[in-house]
N, C-alpha and C positions, 0 to 999 in steps of 0.2 A: 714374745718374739713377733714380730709385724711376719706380716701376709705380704708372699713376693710370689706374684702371679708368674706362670709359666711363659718363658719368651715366647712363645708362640700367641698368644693368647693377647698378646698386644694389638694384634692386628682385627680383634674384634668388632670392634665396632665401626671399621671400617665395612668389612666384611659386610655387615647386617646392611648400610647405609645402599653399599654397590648392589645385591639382591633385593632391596625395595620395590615389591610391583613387578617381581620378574616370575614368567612360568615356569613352571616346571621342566620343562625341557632348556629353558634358559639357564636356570640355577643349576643341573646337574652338568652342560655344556661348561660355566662357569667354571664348576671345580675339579673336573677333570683337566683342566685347562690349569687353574689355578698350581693345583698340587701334583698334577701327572698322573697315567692311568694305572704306573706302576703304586702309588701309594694314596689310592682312594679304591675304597670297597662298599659294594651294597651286599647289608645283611638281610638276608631274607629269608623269612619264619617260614613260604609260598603261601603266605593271606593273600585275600585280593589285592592291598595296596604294594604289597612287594613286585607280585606279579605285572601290574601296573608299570611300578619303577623298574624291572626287568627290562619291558619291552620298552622304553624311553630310551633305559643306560643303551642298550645294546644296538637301537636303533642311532645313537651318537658315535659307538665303539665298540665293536664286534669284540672285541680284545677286552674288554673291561671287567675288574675282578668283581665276582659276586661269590659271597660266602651263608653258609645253612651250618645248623647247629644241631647235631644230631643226638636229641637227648637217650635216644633209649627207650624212650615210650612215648612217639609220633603213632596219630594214626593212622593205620594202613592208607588212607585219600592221600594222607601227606606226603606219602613216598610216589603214589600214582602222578599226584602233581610235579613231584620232582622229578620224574623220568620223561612224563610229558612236555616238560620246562625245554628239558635237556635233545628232546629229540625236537620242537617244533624251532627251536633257535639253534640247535648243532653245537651248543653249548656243554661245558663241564661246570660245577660249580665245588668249589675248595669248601671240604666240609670237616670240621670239627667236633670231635667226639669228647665227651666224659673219661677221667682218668678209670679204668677199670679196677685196680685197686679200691680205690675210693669209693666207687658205688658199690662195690663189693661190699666193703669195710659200713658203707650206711646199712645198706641191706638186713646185712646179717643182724646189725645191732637193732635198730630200728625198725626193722620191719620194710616190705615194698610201699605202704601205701602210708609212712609217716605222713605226710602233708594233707590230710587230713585232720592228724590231731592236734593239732596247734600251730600258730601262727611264724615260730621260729621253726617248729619242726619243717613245715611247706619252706622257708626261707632257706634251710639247709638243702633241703634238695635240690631247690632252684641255683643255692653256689655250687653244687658240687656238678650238677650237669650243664646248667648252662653259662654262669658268671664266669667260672675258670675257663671253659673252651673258649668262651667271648674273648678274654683276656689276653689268648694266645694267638686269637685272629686279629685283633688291633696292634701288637705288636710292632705289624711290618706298614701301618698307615697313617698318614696323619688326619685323613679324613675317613667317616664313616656316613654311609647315607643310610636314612631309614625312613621307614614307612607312617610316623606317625603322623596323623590329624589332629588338629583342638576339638573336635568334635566327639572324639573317641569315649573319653572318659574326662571327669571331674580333674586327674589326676596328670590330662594332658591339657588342658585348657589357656595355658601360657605357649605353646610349643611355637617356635620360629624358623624361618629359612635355614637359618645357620646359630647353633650354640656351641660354647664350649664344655665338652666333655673332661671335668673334672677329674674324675675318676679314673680313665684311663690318659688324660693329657691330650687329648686329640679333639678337631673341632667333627659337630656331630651336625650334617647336615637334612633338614627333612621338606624335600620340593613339595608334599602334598599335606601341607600344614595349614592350609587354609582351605583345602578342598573338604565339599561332601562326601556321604557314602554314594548319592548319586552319583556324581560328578566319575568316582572312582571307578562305579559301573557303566555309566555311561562309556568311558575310556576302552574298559576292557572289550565291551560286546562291539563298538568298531572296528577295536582293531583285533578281534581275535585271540584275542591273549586267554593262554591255557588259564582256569584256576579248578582249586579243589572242589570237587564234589560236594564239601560238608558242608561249603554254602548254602545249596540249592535244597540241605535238608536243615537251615535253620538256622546257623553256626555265618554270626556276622564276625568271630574274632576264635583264632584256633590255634590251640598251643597243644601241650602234651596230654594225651586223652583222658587218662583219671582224671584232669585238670580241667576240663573243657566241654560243656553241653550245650545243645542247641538253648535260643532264649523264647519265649513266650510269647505273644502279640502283645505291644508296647512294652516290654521292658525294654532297658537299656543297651546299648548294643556290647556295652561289657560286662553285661550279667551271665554271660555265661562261662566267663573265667573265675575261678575259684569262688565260684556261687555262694562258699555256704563263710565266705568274709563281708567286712565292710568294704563300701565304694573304696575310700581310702586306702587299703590295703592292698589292690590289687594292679600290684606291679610284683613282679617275679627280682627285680634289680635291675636287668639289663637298660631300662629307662628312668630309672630312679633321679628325681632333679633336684638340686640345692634348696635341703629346708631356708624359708627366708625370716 
């Protein structure tokens, strides 16, 4: 059976050609334009580069949706960041939870800290807290913005202005795709932009805290996501790109 790309998905490589050379505040003015402010969302982990794209989106459109994915075992900074988010901008942000049942139903079988003992065990976790709520927040968007860099990891090294998200059918926009981690902190300490704590003790990339340790002087800035994997392995899914 031949491959029939999603109609929307036609418009790609337009898309790429019109954001060529464009900033960051150019390309997210772009698609909230492009697709409306009702059906574009920024998801935000509250890393440094979310918080970045926070204060951009909202600096374009006070009104502009921003969604968090609340697994269950964020650490306590994460939620300081989030409140801080929400009170320096006056902001709410649409937050999606894990089915209760279902982490129940892991739990009990598996134990709280499977993702430690194997590579599928960690990958169940990550579907049942965070792939499913993600799935229920792109629902209502055709576009989603996110925070990722080519500098990040081995595993983002391709990453462009604008791709199509396969997976959920929707295109997947990232304005700070060619920036630094300077570049990112430069941004922030201008303009003020709250970030987490766990920065300033180490923690260049912060997910769910059994998940998550500060990294070492010159390791990699994603060695401290599921440390005890290979480079290759460490995406949780929600960034997962077309094996080629």
């Amino acid at each position: 059976m031949s491959f029939r790309p999603h109609p929307m998905q036609r418009h790609l490589a337009a898309y790429q050609a019109r954001l060529r050379g464009r900033s960051p505040q150019e390309i997210l003015a772009w698609v909230l334009h492009e697709f409306g402010t009702r059906s574009v969302a920024l998801a935000s982990s509250l890393g440094a580069e979310d918080q970045v794209l926070t204060d951009l989106l909202l600096g374009l459109d006070s009104t502009a949706r921003i969604f968090t994915l609340d697994t269950g075992r964020l650490p306590s900074e994460t939620y300081d960041a989030m409140q801080a988010t929400m009170d320096h901008y006056n902001m709410h942000y649409e937050v999606f939870v894990p089915d209760s049942q279902e982490v129940a139903d892991m739990v009990s079988g598996k134990g709280p800290n499977l993702f430690y003992w194997s590579l599928e065990e960690r990958k169940l976790c990550c579907e049942i807290r965070k792939l499913r709520p993600l799935r229920k927040a792109l629902a209502s968007v055709q576009a989603w913005i996110c925070g990722l860099r080519q500098e990040q990891s081995i595993t983002r090294k391709d990453v462009s202005a604008i791709e199509w998200d396969e997976t959920h059918g929707v295109y997947k926009i990232n304005p700070l795709f060619d920036w630094t981690e300077a570049q990112v902190w430069e941004y922030a300490r201008a303009h003020h932009v709250p970030v987490n704590a766990l920065h300033a003790a180490g923690y260049p990339s912060i997910g769910c805290a059994p998940c998550t340790r500060a990294v070492k002087p010159g390791e990699d800035i994603r060695a401290g996501r599921w440390w005890w994997e290979n480079p290759e392995h460490k995406e949780c899914g929600l960034h997962e790109r077309p094996k080629t």
